[in-house]
C-alpha positions as CSV (number, residue, x, y, z in Angstrom):
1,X,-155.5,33.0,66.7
2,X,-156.1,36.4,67.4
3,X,-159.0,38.3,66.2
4,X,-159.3,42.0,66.0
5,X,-162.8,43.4,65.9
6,X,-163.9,45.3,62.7
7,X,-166.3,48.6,62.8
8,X,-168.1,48.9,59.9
9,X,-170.1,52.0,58.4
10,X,-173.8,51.6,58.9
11,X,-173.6,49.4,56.0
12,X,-174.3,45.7,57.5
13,X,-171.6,43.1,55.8
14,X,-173.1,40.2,54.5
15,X,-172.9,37.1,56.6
16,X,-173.8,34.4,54.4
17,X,-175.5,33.2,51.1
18,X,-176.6,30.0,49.8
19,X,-179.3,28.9,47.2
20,X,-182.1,32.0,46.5
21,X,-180.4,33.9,49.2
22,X,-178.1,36.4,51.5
23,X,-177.6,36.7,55.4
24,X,-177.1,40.1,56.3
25,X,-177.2,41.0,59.8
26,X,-178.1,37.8,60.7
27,X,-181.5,38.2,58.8
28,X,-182.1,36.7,55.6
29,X,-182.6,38.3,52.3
30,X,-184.5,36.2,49.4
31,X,-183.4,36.7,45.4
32,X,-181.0,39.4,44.4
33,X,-179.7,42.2,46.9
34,X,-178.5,45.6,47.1
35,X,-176.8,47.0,49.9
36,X,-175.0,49.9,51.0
37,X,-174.4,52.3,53.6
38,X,-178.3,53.9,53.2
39,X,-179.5,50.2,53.6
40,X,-180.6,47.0,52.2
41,X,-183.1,46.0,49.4
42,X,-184.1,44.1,46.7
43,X,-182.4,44.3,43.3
44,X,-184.1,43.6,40.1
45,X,-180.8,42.2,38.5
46,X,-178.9,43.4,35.5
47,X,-181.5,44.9,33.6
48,X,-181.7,47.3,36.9
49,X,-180.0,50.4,35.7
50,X,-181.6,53.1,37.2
51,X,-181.2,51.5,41.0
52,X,-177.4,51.3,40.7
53,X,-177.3,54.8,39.1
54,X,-179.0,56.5,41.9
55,X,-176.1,55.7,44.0
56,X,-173.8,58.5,42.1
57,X,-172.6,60.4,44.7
58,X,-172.9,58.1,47.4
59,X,-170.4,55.7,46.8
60,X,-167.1,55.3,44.5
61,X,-167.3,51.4,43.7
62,X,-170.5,49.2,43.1
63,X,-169.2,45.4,43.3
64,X,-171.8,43.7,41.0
65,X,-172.3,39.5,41.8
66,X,-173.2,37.6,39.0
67,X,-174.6,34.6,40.7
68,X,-172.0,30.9,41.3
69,X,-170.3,31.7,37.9
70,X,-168.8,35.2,37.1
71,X,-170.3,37.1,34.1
72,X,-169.9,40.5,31.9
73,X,-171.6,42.9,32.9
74,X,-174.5,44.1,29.8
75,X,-172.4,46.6,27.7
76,X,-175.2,49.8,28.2
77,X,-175.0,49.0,32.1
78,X,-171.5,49.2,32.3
79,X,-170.8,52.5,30.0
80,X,-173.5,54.0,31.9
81,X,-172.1,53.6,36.0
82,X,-168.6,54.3,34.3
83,X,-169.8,57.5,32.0
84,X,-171.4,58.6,35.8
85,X,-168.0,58.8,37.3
86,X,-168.8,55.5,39.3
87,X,-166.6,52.4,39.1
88,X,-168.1,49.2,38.9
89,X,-166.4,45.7,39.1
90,X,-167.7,42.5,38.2
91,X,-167.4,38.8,39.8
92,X,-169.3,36.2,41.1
93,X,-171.6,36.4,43.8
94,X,-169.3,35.0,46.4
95,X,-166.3,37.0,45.8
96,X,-168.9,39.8,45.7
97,X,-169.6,39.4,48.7
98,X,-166.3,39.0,50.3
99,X,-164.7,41.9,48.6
100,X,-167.6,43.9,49.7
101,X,-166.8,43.3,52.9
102,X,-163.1,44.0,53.4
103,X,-163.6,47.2,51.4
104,X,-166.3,48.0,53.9
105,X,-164.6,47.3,56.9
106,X,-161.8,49.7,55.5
107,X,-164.9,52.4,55.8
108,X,-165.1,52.7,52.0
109,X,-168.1,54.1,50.4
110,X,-169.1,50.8,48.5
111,X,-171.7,49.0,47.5
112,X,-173.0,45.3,46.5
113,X,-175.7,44.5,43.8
114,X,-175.7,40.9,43.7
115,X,-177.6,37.6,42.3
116,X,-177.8,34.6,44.4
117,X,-175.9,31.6,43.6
């Protein structure tokens, strides 16, 4: 099989999860992350508005992992990211993750806000 290298943004794509955590970079990140081009760190979860809305402006999409079983998204959170002109899509952590990372290796501006599975 051929493989074709991939340049990302300075965003780092996630690597791996598993139980309480993300790989990104090859290092590993305990509980829920939030990454993006400006860098990586922790996320306090859904009831964490104010981290995902400091990222208007700085990206167009914010993929949202809801932990091994895909949720909605808290009705106020959602309003809010869409009212701000930012879209935000949410799935389980896994498929989080993965979109993330084609998206990013397209050189989007995105970002992931995710709970561990």
């Amino acid at each position: 099989m051929r493989l074709n290298e991939i340049t990302f943004t300075d965003a780092l794509p996630v690597d791996g999860y598993g139980p309480g955590f993300f790989r990104v970079g090859g290092e590993v990140h305990e509980g829920a992350l939030l990454i993006w081009d400006r860098g990586r760190a922790d996320w306090g979860g859904l009831e964490d508005h104010e981290t995902l809305l400091s990222m208007i402006g700085f990206v167009d999409v914010i993929f949202v992992g809801t932990g091994a079983e895909t949720a909605h998204l808290p009705k106020d959170l959602r309003d809010r990211l869409e009212e701000a002109g930012l879209g935000v899509e949410a799935m389980n952590s896994p498929s989080a993750c993965r979109t993330y990372n084609v998206l990013l290796s397209e050189g989007r501006r995105v970002a992931l806000a995710a709970l561990p599975v």
